[in-house]
N, C-alpha and C positions, 0 to 999 in steps of 0.2 A: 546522897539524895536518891530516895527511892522515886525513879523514873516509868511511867507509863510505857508500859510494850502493847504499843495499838495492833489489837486485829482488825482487820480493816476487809470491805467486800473490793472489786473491781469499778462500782459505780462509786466509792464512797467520793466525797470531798477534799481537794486535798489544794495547796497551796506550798511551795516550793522556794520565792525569791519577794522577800517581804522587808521594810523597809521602818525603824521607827527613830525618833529622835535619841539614839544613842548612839544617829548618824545622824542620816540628814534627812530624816522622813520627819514627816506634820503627827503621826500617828504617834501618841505617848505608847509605850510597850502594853500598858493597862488598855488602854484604848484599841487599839488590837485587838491583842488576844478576844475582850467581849464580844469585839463584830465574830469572831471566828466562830466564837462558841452560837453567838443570837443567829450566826446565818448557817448553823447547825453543819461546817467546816469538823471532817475526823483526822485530820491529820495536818500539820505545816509546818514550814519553819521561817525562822524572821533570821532575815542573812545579812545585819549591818553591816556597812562597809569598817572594814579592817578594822573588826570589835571581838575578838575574841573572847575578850573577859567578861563581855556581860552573859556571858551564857547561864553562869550559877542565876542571877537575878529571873531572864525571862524562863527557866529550868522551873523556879519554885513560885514563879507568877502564873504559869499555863498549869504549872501541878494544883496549886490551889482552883483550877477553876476547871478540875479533870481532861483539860486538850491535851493528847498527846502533841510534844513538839521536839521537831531534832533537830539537833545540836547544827549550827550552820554560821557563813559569813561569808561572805562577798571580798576578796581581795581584789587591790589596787595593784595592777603588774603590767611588767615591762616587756613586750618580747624582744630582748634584743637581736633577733637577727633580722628582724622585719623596721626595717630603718627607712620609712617614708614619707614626705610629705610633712606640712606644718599647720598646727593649729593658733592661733592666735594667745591664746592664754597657757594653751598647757606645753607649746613649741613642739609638740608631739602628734600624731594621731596613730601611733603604734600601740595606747595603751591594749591589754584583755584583762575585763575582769575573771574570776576566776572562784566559782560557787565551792566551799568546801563542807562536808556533811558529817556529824559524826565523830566528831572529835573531843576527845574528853574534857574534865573541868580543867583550867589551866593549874599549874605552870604544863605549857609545854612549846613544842618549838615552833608550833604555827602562832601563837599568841610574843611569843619572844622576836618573830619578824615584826607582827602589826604593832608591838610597844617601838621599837628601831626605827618603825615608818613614824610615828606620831612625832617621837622626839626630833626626827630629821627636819618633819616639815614643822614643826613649831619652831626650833633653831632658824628655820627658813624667815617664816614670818617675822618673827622678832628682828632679825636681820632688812629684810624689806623695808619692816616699820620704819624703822630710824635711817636707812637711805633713803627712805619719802620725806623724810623731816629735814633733812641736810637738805633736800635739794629745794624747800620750803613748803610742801605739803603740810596744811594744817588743819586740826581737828579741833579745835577750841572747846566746844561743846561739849564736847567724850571725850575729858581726864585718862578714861578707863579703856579705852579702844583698844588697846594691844591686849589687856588681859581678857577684855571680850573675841577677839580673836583667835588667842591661843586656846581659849575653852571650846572650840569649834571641832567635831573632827576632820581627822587631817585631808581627807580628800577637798571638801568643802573651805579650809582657807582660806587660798588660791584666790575663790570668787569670791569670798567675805570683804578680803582685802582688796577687790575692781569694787564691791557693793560702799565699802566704805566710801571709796574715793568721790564714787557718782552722788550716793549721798552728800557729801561737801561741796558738790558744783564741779568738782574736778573730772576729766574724762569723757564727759558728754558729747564730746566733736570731735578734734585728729590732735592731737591722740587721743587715743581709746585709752579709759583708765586698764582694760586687759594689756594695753604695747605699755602705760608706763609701768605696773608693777613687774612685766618683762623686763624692763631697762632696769628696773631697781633688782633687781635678781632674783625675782620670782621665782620657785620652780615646782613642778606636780611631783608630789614625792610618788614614786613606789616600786615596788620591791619588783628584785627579777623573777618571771614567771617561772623557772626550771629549778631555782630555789626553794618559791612557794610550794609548787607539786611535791618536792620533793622532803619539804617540812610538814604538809599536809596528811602524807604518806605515814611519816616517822609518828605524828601524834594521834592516827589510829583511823584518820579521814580519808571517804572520797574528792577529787578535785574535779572538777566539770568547767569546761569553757561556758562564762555566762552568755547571754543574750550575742550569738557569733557573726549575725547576723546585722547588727547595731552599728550604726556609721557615728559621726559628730567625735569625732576623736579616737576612737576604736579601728582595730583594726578587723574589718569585714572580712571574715573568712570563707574562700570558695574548697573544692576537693581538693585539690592542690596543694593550696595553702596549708590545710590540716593534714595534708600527708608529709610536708616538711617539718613543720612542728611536730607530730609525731615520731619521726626520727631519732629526734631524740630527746624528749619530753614524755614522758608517760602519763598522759591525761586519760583522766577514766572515763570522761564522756563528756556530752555536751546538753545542754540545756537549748532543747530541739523547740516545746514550745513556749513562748513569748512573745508580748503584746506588738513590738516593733518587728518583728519576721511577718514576710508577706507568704500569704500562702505556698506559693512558689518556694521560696527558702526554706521554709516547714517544709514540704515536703523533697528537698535536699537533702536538709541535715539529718531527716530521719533515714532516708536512704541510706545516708552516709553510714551513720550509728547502726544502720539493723549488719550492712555489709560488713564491719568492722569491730562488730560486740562491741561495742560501746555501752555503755549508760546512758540514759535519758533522766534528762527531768520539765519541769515544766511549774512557771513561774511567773506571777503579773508583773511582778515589780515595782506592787503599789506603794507610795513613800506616803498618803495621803487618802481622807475619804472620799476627794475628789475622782480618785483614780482607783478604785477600792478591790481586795484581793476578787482573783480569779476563781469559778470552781472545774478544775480540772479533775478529770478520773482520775483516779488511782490508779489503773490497767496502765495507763499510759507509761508508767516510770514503775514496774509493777518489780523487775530485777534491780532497780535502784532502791526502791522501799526494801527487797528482803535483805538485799546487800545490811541498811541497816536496821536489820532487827524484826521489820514489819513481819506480821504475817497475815497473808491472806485465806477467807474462809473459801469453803469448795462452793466451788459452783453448783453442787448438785444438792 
């Protein structure tokens, strides 16, 4: 597929962490890309959570409609040495996700983690399912409920199956249908972060900590923190601006990044037109665009 090599100015438009229902965004991929192109957007990318594979599809949906867009996705990861605290539905709040850029059409080995993640957590659900039915959870209504689950992607299960529950009257009070599909064995799949990076790496990709900033089951990254992870992880940077960072954290992570060459990028996170993409400069993530491929016109 002959892909668009955007030259791009320092003011152009651009958008970095974009969300559409081949996860768990409102925005169909068609639906998208139009606003991008109508709100006159020169560059972006749509980073489903742990969707490697649709890249060919939204690849020859933005070629048809001349957006340049690169190649992106959003992993679900684990740090394992940051073992803290507990969340109610995911038993974690250690997750990071983890923005990859640039990586080609599959097969390859970042796309062979996120197929391992889905199977895991569908194996998950399906398992759940029928310990909700043992113990007499019933759905009388929805015959089809498991298979509308398992068509879910895998980060969004998890809640599919509390959404279920509340939906039948179940859950609403103590227990929380989030403690009973814990008790039924619930669990938040995803992959080890020092894995991802480093299958990220191998199939031609940048890896960037998403939104690091982000609390609600995340793990909030200070200097510190990112200098242990660094040790021994090779993350190419971070994803400095984003709608959840308060200015103060912005201008952290960016210090962090300039002292450390890192990568920048910068990203709404929109899943929705509710919540609709960002237009950041291009200057801002100006050595992450050439990294892949961009090129910028001269200033003079």
């Amino acid at each position: 597929m002959a892909l668009i090599k955007p030259r791009i100015s320092s003011t152009s438009s651009i958008d970095l962490h974009m969300h559409t229902t081949f996860s768990d965004g409102i925005w169909t991929p068609e639906q998208l890309l139009d606003y991008l192109v109508q709100e006159h957007f020169s560059l972006a990318s749509i980073t489903d959570h742990d969707r490697v594979d649709s890249v060919i599809t939204l690849q020859q949906l933005a070629l048809d409609r001349h957006l340049p867009l690169i190649a992106g996705v959003e992993m679900t990861t684990l740090w394992k040495d940051e073992m803290s605290g507990k969340d109610e539905l995911s038993g974690l709040d250690n997750m990071t996700d983890l923005l990859c850029f640039g990586f080609g059409q599959p097969p390859n080995t970042l796309n062979d983690l996120a197929q391992d993640l889905l199977r895991y957590q569908r194996e998950n659900t399906r398992e759940v399912f029928e310990n909700l039915k043992r113990k007499g959870y019933k759905f009388p209504s929805e015959p089809d409920a498991l298979d509308v689950l398992l068509e879910q992607p895998s980060p969004q299960q998890p809640h599919a199956l509390a959404a279920l529950l509340k939906k039948h009257g179940y859950g609403t009070g103590q227990p929380s249908a989030g403690r009973i599909i814990l008790e039924a064995g619930c669990v938040f799949a995803m992959n080890d972060l020092a894995a991802v990076v480093e299958a990220a790496h191998q199939s031609g990709a940048l890896c960037l900590i998403a939104h690091p900033g982000h609390k609600d089951g995340f793990v909030t990254y200070d200097s510190q923190m990112l200098d242990k992870l660094r040790q021994s992880i090779p993350i190419d940077g971070l994803e400095v601006y984003h709608p959840k960072h308060t200015p103060v954290q912005t201008a952290i992570y960016l210090e962090y990044a300039q002292k450390h060459q890192l990568l920048i990028s910068a990203g709404s996170d929109s899943h929705g037109p509710e919540k609709p993409p960002l237009k950041y400069k291009a200057e801002l993530c100006q050595e992450l665009l050439e990294r892949l491929g961009c090129q910028f016109e001269s200033k003079n």
